[in-house]
PLY file of the C-alpha trace (Angstrom):
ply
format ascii 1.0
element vertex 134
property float x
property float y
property float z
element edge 133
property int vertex1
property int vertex2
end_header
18.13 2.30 -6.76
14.60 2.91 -7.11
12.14 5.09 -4.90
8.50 3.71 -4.13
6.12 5.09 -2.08
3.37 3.48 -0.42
0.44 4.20 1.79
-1.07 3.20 5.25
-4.67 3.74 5.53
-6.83 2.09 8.53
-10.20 2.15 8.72
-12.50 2.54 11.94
-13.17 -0.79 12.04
-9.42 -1.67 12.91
-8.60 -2.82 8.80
-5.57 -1.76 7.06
-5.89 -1.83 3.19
-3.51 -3.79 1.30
-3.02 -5.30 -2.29
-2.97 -8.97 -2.41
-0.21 -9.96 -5.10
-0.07 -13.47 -6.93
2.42 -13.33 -9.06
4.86 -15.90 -10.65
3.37 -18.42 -8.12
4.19 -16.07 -5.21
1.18 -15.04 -2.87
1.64 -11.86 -0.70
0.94 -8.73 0.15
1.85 -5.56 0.12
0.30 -1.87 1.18
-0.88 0.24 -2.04
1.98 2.27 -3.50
4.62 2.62 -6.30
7.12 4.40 -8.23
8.20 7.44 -7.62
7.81 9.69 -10.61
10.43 12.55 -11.71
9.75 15.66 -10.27
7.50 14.04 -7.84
7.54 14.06 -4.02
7.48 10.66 -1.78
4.10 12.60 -0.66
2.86 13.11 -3.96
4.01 9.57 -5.35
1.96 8.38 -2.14
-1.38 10.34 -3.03
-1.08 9.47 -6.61
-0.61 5.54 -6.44
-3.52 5.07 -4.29
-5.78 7.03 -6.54
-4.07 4.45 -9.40
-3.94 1.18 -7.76
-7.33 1.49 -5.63
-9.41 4.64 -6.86
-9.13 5.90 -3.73
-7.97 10.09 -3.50
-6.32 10.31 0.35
-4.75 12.89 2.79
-1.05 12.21 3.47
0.34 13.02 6.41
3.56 12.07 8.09
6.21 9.62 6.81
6.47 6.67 9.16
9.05 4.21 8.25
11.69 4.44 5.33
13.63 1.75 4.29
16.00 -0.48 1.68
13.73 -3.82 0.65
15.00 -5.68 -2.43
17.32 -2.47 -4.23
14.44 0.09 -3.68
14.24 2.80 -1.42
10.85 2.64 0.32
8.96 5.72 2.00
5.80 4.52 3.76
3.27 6.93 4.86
0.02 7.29 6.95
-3.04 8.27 4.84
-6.34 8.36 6.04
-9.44 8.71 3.15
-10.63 11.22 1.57
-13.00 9.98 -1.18
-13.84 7.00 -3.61
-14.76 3.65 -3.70
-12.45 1.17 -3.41
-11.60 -1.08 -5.92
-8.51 -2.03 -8.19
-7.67 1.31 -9.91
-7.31 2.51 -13.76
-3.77 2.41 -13.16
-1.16 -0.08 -14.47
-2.35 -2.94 -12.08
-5.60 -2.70 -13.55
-4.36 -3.39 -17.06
-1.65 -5.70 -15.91
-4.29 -7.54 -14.01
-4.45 -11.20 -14.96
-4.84 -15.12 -13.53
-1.22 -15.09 -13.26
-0.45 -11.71 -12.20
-3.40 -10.62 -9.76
-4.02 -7.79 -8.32
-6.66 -7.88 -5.35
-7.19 -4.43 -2.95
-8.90 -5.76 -0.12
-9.23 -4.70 3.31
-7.67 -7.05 6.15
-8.12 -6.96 9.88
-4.84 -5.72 11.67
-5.59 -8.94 14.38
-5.40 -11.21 11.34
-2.04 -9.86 9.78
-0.02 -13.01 11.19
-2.14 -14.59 8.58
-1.07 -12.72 5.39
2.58 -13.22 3.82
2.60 -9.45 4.19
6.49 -7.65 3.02
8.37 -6.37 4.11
7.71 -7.69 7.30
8.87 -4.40 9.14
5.22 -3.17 8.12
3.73 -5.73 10.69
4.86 -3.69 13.51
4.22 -0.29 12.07
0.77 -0.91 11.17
-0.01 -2.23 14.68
1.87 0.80 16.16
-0.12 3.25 13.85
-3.61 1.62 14.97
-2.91 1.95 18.69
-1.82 5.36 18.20
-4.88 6.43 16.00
0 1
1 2
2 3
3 4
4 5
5 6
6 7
7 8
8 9
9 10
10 11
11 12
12 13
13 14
14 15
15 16
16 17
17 18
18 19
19 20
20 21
21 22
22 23
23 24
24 25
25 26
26 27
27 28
28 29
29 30
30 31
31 32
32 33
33 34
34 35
35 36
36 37
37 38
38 39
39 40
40 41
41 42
42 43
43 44
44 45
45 46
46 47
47 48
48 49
49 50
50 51
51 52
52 53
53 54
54 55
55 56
56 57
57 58
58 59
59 60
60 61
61 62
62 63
63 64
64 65
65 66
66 67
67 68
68 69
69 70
70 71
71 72
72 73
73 74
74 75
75 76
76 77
77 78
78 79
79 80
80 81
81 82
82 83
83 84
84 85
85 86
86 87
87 88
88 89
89 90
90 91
91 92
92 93
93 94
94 95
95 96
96 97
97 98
98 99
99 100
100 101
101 102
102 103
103 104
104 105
105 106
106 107
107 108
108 109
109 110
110 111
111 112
112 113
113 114
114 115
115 116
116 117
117 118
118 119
119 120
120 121
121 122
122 123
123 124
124 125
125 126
126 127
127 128
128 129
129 130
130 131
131 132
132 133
């Protein structure tokens, strides 16, 4: 089993940032995050993708949802900003980046969600939980 973490971060402008994936003729999307490194924290893993994947250095604060998706233990967290601009990172999706394999961090209104093919779908309710409770 694998460990990924992953990040929630809402603006004030009631967006949540995610990572729009097209890959092997899938479109989705997913909140920032990744592998969890040896010798790394969930916490740290958290701070460290998002710094990869969007450029963007974060707070973490408390874990909000764990959970089994596809073989992979998932610890989701809520972030809020720090500094940066966002953009796709220096990380591995920016060199994997490609027509066929996209990467696209973009900011989505949490009233629009029902729109995106967002997974795991357990994130739908957290994020709208986490914005009412901000």
């Amino acid at each position: 089993m694998r460990a990924r973490a992953a990040g929630v971060l809402l603006n004030d402008q009631q967006q949540v940032l995610l990572m729009l994936r097209r890959k092997e003729g899938r479109h989705y999307a997913t909140l920032p995050g990744g592998g969890i490194e040896e010798g790394e924290t969930p916490a740290e893993a958290c701070a460290r993708e998002l710094l990869e994947e969007v450029n963007l250095v974060v707070d973490v604060h408390e874990e909000v949802l764990t959970l089994e998706n596809l073989g992979n233990r998932e610890h989701y967290f809520r972030v809020t900003y720090r500094s940066g601009e966002m953009r796709l990172g220096d990380g591995p999706e920016g060199v994997r980046h490609s027509d066929t394999n996209s990467y696209l961090p973009e900011w989505v209104q949490v009233d629009r969600l029902a729109e995106v093919n967002l997974v795991p779908e357990a994130l739908r309710p957290l994020i709208q939980t986490l914005l009412e409770t901000a």
